[in-house]
C-alpha positions in Angstrom: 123.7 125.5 101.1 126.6 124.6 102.7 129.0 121.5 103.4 130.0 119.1 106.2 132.4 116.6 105.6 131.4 116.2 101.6 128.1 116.6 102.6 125.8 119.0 101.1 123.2 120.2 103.8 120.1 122.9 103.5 119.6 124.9 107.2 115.4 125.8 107.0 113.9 127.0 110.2 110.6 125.6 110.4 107.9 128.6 109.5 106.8 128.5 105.9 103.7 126.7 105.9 100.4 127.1 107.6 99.3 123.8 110.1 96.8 122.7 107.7 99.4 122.4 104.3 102.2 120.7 106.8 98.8 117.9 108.0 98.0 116.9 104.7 101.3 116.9 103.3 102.1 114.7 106.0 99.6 113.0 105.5 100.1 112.0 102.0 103.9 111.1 102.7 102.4 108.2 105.2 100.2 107.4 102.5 97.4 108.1 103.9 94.3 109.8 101.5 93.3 112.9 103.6 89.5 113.3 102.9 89.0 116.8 103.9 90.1 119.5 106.1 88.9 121.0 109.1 90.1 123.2 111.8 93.7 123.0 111.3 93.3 118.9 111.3 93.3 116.6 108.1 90.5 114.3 108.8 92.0 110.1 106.5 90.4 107.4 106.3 87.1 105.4 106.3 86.9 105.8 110.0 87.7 109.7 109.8 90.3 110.0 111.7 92.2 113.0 112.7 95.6 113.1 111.6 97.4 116.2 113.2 101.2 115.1 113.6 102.0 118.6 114.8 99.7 118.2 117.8 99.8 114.5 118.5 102.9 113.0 119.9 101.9 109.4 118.5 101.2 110.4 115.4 104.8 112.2 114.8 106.8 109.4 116.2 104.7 106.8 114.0 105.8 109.3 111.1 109.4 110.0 112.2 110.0 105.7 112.6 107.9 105.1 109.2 110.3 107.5 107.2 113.3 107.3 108.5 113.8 111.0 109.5 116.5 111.7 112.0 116.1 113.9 115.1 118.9 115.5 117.1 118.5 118.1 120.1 121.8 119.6 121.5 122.1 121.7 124.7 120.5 125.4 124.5 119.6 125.0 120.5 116.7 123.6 118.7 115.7 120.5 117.5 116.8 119.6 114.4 114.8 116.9 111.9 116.4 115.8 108.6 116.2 113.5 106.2 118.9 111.7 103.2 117.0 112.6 99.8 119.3 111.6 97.5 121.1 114.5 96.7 121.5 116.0 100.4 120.4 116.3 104.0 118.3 119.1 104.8 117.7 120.2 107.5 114.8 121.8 109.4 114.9 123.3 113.5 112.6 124.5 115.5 111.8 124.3 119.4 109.3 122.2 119.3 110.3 118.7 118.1 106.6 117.7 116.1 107.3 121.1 114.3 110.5 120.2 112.6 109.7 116.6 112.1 106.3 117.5 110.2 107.6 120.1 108.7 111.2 118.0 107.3 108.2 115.6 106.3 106.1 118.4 104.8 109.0 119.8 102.9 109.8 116.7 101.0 106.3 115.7 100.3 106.2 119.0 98.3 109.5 119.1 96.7 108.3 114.9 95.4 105.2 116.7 94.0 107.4 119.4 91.8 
C-alpha cells in the first residue's frame, strides 16, 4: 500500500481469478442470483441469461454506471478501474478495460463476503 495525497491506495494487476469466479462475483455485486455456470459464462435469471461482463461491452458499462467504479486510461499504460470502499481506493490495471472493471468489481464482492 502506498499514499497519494492522504489517500491510502492498493496497485493489483488484474490476474488472480479464473473468468468464471470474476462472472459470478460480478454477478452477485449487481445483484443478480447466478443460477449455474457454464462455459466460462454465469447463466441469472428466470430467462437464463448470460452474464459475462468480461466479454460483453454492455454488460460492463451497465456494471461500471450501477456501482460507481471509476475508470481512467493514460497514454502508453493500462487501464485502471477503482473504487472508494471506505477505507481506501484500490486499484486494479490491466489492458483490456472489461478486465479491470470486472475484476475491481470481483475483488470487492469477495472481500464483502470475508
Amino acid at each position: 500500500a502506498g499514499r497519494i495525497s492522504g489517500r491510502i491506495y492498493r496497485q493489483v494487476w488484474a490476474a488472480s481469478m479464473t473468468d468464471i469466479e470474476i462472472h459470478r462475483l460480478c454477478a452477485e455485486a449487481m445483484h443478480y442470483a447466478p443460477i449455474r455456470t457454464y462455459k466460462g459464462y454465469v447463466t441469472i435469471g428466470i430467462d437464463n441469461i448470460h452474464y459475462a461482463p468480461l466479454h460483453d461491452d454492455a454488460q460492463c458499462m451497465a456494471m461500471v454506471k450501477k456501482l460507481s467504479i471509476a475508470v481512467e486510461k493514460f497514454p502508453s499504460r493500462p487501464w485502471k478501474a477503482s473504487r472508494w470502499d471506505g477505507r481506501d481506493w484500490p486499484e486494479y490495471y490491466d489492458e483490456n478495460l472489461n478486465r479491470a472493471a470486472c475484476t475491481c468489481v470481483a475483488k470487492m464482492q469477495q472481500e464483502r463476503q470475508v
